[in-house]
N, C-alpha and C positions, 0 to 999 in steps of 0.2 A: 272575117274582117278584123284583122288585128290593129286596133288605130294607137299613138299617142297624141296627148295632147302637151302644146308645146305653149307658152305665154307668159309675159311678165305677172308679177302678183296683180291681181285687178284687173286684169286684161279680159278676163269673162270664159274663161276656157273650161272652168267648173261646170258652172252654166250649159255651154255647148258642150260639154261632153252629156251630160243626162237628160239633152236634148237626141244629140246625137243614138244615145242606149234607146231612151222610148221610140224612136222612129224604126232602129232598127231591129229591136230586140232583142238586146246584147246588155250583160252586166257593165255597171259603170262601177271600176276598181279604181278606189281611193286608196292610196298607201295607209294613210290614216286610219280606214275603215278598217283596212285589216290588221294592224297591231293589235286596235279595240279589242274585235272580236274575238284574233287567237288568245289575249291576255286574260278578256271577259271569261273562256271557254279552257284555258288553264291548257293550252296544249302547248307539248314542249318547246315547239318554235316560239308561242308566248311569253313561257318562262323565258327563256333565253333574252328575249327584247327585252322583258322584265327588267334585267339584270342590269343593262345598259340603262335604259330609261331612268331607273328609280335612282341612279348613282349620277345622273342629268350629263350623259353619254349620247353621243349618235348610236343609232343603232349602224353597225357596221352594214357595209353596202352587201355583204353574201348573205347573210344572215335574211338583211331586207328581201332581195331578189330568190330566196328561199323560200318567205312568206309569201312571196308573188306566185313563184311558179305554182307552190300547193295552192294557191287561189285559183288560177285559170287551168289548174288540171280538172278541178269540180262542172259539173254534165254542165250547168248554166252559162261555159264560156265554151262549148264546142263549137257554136258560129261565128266567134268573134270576142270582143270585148273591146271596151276605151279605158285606157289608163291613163289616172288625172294624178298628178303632182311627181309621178317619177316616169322617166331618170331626171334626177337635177344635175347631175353632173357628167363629165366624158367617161371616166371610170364603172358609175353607174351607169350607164347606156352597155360598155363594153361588155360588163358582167352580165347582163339582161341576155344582149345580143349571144352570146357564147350559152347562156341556159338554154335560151333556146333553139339553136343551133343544134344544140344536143338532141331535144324533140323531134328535130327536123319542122323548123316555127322558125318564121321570123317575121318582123314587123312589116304593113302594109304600108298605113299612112302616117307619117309623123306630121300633125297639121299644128302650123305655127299660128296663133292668133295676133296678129301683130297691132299694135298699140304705141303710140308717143310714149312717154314718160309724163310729162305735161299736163298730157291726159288723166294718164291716170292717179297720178296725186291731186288732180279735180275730182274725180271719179272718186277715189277711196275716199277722201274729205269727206263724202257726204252720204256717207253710211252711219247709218246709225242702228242699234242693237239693243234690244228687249234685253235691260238687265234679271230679270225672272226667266223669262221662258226662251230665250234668246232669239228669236224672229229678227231677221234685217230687213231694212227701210233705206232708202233711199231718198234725200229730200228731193229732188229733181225725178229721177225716174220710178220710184216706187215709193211714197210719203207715204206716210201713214194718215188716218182719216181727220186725226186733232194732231194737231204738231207736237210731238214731242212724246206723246201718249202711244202705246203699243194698241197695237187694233184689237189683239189677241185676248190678252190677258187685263190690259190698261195702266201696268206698269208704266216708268218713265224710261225712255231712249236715250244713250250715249252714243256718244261718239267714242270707240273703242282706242285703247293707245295703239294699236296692231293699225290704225287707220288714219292713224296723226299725220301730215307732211312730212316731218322731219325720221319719223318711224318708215315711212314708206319709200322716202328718198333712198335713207340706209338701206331696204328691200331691195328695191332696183338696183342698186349699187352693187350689192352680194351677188342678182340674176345676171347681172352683166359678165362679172367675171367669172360665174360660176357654170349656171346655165344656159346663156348666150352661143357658146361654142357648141352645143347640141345643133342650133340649128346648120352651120358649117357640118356635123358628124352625120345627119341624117339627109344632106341637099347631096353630099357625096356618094350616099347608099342610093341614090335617085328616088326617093320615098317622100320629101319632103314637100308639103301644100302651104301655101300660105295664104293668108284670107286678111282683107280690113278690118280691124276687131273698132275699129271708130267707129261704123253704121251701127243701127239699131240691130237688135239681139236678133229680132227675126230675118234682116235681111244678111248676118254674119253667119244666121244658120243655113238657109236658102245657098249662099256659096258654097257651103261648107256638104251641101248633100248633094250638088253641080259636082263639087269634086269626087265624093264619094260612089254616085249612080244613084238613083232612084229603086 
């Protein structure tokens, strides 16, 4: 079961994807996760991002969907896998789709988490982040025990700039023009699900495993 996840920043798709992995049994692949680890592990695909990154470069899109493939050729993705934050763009999707082609692979579900805007610059507003140990909070849906205080640690909570309004607005701005077109690229492959990312996490996951099979 090859899934993506598809959703505006804040939309919750993080979330349901490693919902998604522990239900089903399947590695939850963060693009992020794997720069870390090949960079941590010094292997050459790492270097290479290295190069890019440290010079405050994209990592070019072959390069990335290189680091992908050597992720999911590893035993732990032979049933499946959810990949959380790529492809973000049509290019990126294309390069994905064509490695894997090569495998004889291609994606099952592309599941779109759908979200207002509205939403969710109310939603990211009220995050806030263990500047120590980083744990996030939510004033509404996940507070911490003393306002303001990290439960964890007992450090003080921010409100991150990554979480601002005016930060998040300019976010969705970028996924609109950027990422938005994905879900047009993968309704045309007939792959594409889409779910209410407005209800509560458990009842967006509940659809989300309707779609999938039990």
């Amino acid at each position: 079961m090859k899934i993506i996840m598809l959703g505006a920043p804040g939309a919750g798709k993080g979330t349901q994807a490693k919902m998604i992995a522990a239900k089903y049994g399947i590695p939850h692949v963060s693009t992020g996760d794997i720069f870390r680890a090949n960079i941590k592990n010094g292997t050459e695909l790492g270097k290479k991002a290295k190069t890019y990154m440290d010079a405050g470069q994209l990592v070019p899109d072959s390069l990335t969907v290189d680091l992908l493939i050597d992720r999911i050729s590893q035993d732990d993705c032979a049933n499946g896998y959810v990949l959380d934050g790529f492809p973000r763009t049509i290019p990126q999707a294309q390069c994905l789709e064509d490695a894997l082609a090569a495998r004889g692979e291609s994606v099952d579900y592309a599941i779109n988490v759908e979200v207002p805007d509205s939403n969710i610059v109310n939603r990211m507003g009220g995050r806030r982040a263990c500047v120590t140990c980083g744990a996030t909070y939510h004033i509404v849906h996940i507070p911490p025990k003393k306002e303001g205080i990290c439960d964890k640690c007992g450090s003080g909570l921010i409100l991150r700039d990554d979480d601002k309004p005016e930060t998040v607005q300019n976010r969705l701005k970028v996924y609109h023009e950027q990422t938005q077109p994905l879900i047009d690229f993968y309704s045309k492959k007939g792959v594409l699900k889409e779910v209410d990312g407005t209800q509560e996490m458990n009842a967006v996951f509940e659809d989300i495993v309707k779609i999938l099979g039990a």
